[in-house]
C-alpha positions as CSV (number, residue, x, y, z in Angstrom):
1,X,-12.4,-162.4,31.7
2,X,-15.3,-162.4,33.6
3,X,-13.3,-162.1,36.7
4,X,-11.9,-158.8,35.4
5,X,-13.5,-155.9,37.1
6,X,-10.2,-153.2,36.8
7,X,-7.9,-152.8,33.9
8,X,-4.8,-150.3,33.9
9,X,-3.9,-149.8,30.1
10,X,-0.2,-149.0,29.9
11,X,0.7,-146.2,27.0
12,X,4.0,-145.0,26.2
13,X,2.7,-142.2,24.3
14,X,-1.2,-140.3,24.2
15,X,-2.4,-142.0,21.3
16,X,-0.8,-145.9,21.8
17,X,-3.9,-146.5,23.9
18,X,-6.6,-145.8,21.5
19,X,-4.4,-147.4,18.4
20,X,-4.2,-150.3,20.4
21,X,-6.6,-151.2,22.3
22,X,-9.6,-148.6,21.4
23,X,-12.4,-151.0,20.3
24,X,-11.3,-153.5,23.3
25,X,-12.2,-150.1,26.0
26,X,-15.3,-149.5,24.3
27,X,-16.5,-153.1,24.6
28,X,-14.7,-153.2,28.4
29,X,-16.6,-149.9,28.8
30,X,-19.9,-151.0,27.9
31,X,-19.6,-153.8,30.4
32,X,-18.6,-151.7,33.0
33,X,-15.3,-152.4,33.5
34,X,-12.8,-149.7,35.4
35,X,-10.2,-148.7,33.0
36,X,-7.4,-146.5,33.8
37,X,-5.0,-145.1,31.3
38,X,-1.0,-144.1,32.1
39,X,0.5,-142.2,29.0
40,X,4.2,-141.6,29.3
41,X,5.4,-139.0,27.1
42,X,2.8,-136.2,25.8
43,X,5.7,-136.1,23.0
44,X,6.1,-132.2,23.1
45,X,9.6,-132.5,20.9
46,X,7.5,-133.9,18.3
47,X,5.4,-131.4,17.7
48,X,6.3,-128.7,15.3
49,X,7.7,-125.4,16.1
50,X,5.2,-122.6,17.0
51,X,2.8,-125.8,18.9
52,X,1.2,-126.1,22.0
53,X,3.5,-127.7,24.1
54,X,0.4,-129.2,25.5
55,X,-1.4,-130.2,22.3
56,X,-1.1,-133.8,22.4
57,X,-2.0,-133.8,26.2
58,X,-5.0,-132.1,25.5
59,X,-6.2,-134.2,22.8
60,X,-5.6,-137.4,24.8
61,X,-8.3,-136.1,27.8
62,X,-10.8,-135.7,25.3
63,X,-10.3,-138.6,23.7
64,X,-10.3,-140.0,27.1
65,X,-13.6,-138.0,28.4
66,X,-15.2,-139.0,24.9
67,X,-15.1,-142.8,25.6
68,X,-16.1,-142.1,29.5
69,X,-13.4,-142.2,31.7
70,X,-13.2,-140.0,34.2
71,X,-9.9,-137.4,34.6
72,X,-8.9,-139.0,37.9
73,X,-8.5,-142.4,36.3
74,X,-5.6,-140.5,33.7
75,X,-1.8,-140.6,34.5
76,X,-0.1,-138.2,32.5
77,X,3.6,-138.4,32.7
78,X,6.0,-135.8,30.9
79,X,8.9,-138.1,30.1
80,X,10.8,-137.1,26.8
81,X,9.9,-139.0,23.7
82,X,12.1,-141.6,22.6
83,X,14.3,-141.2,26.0
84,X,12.3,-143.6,28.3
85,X,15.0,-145.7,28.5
86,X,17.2,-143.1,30.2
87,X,14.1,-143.2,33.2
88,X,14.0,-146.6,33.2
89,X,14.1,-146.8,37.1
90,X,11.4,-143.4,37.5
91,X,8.8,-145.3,35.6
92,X,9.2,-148.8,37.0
93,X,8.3,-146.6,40.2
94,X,5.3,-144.7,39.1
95,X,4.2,-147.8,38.2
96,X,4.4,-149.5,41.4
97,X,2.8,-146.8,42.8
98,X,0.0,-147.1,40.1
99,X,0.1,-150.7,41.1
100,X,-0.8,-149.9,45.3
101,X,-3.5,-147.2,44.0
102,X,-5.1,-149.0,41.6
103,X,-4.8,-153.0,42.6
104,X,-5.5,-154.1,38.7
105,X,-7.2,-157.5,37.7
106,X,-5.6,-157.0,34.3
107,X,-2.7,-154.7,32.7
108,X,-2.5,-154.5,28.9
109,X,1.1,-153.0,27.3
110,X,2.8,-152.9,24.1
111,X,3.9,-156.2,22.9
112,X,7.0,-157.7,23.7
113,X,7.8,-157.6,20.2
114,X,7.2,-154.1,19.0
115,X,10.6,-152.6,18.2
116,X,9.7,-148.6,19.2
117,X,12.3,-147.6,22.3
118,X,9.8,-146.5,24.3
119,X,7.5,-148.7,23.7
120,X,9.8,-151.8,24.9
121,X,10.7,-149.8,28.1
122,X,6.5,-149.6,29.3
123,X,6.4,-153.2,28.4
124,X,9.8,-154.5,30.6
125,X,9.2,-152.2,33.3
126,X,5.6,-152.8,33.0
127,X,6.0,-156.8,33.6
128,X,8.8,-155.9,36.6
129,X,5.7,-153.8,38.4
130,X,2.8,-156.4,37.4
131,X,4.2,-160.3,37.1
132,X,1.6,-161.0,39.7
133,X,-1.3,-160.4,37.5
134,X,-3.1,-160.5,34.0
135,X,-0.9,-158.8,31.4
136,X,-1.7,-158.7,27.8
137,X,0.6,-157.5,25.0
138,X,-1.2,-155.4,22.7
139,X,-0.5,-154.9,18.5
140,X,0.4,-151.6,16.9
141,X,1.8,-153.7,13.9
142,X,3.6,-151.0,12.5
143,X,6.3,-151.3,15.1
144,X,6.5,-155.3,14.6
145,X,8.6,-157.6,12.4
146,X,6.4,-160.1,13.9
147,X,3.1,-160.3,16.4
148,X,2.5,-163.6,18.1
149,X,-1.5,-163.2,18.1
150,X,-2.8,-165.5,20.9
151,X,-6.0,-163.8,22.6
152,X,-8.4,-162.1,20.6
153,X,-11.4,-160.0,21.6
154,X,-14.1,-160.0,19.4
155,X,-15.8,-156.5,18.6
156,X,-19.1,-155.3,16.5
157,X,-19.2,-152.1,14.0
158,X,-20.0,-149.5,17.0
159,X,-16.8,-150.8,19.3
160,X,-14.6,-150.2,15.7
161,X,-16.5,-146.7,15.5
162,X,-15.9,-145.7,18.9
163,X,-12.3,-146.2,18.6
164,X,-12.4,-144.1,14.8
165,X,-14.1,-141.5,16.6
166,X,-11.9,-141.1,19.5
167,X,-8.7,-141.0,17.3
168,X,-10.3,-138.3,15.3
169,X,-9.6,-136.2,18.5
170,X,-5.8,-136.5,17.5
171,X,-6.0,-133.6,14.8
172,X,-2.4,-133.1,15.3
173,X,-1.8,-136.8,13.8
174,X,-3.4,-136.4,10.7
175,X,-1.3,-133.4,9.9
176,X,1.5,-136.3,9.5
177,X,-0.4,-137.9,7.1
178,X,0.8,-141.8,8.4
179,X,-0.7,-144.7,6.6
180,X,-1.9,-146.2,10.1
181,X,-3.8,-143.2,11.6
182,X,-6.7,-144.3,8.8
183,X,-9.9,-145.0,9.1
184,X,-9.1,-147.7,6.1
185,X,-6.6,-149.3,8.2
186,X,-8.2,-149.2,11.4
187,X,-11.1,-150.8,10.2
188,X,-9.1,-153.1,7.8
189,X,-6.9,-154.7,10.5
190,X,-9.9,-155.0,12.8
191,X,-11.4,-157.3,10.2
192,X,-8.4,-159.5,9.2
193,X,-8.1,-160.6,13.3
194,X,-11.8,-160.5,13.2
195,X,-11.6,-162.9,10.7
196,X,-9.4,-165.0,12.1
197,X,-12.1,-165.8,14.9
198,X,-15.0,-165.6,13.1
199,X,-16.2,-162.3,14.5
200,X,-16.8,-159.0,12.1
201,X,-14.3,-157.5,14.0
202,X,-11.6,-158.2,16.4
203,X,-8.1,-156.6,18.8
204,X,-5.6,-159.0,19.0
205,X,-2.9,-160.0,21.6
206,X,-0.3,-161.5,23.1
207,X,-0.7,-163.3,26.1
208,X,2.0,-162.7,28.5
209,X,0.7,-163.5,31.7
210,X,-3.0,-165.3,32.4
211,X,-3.9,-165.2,36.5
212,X,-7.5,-167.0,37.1
């Protein structure tokens, strides 16, 4: 890891990042790692009618601008929610552009196990556009029948609390009420794979691809 310098996180939605991967940015963050985020769908036929169509867009920057990264280092894509599949071939190309732009040590993207449509699309195309370097799968376990959990970064309370914080940007999610958007089970899962390591807290992931 210490090799790592850039990291493109892979998102198929605004908040997949931050479910994800949040305490793992804030501890990338603190030791001055680049990150750059791609979110593929702002999910506007999810929201109900009457919304901003740009609601979720919106609450992604700031949760973006509240752990530090800059706007130019956001890629914002308006593909339709749970219809990746039908642009298969558009985002494999955005992300090869992302690929000559950004020239990434490391690429993290939903597991290769997690069920969601368009989550399984970022992570296929996402290994067609980066098989040359680091890729990680990352756990949203509520999309898995099963996680293979083979890297783990370790995190303390204020990399758990950073991530808390920045999903409490999402006001639109809590509307929905869904068990995983917690602060119990945010915290709860982060110490179950922290225990597993013997850290307070911990992300886990799959290990697709290791280049050192």
């Amino acid at each position: 890891m210490n090799n790592v310098k850039k990291v493109l996180l892979l998102a198929p939605h605004t908040d997949d990042a931050e479910l994800g991967c949040g305490g793992t940015m804030a501890r990338m963050l603190e030791n001055g790692i680049e990150i750059h985020v791609a979110a593929f769908s702002t999910a506007r036929a999810s929201l109900p009618p009457g919304a901003d169509p740009d609601l979720l867009k919106n609450e992604f920057i700031a949760s973006m601008k509240f752990f530090g990264i800059p706007e130019e280092q956001l890629y914002i894509y308006d593909y339709e929610v749970r219809k990746l599949n039908y642009s298969r071939q558009e985002v494999l190309e955005e992300l090869v552009r992302l690929r000559a732009s950004i020239a990434p040590d490391m690429v993290l993207v939903p597991s290769g196990s997690d069920l969601h449509q368009d989550h399984q699309v970022v992570h296929n195309e996402g290994l067609r556009a980066f098989k040359e370097v680091t890729v990680w799968g990352y756990e949203l376990p509520w999309n898995h029948i099963s996680f293979s959990a083979q890297a783990f970064v370790t995190l303390e309370k204020r990399h758990l609390d950073k991530k808390w914080e920045a999903l409490k940007l999402y006001e639109s999610q809590f509307v929905k009420q869904r068990q995983y958007f917690t602060e119990e089970f945010i915290y709860g899962l982060a110490k179950v794979r922290g225990t597993q390591v013997r850290s307070e807290y911990a992300e886990s992931y799959e290990v697709i691809r290791t280049r050192w």
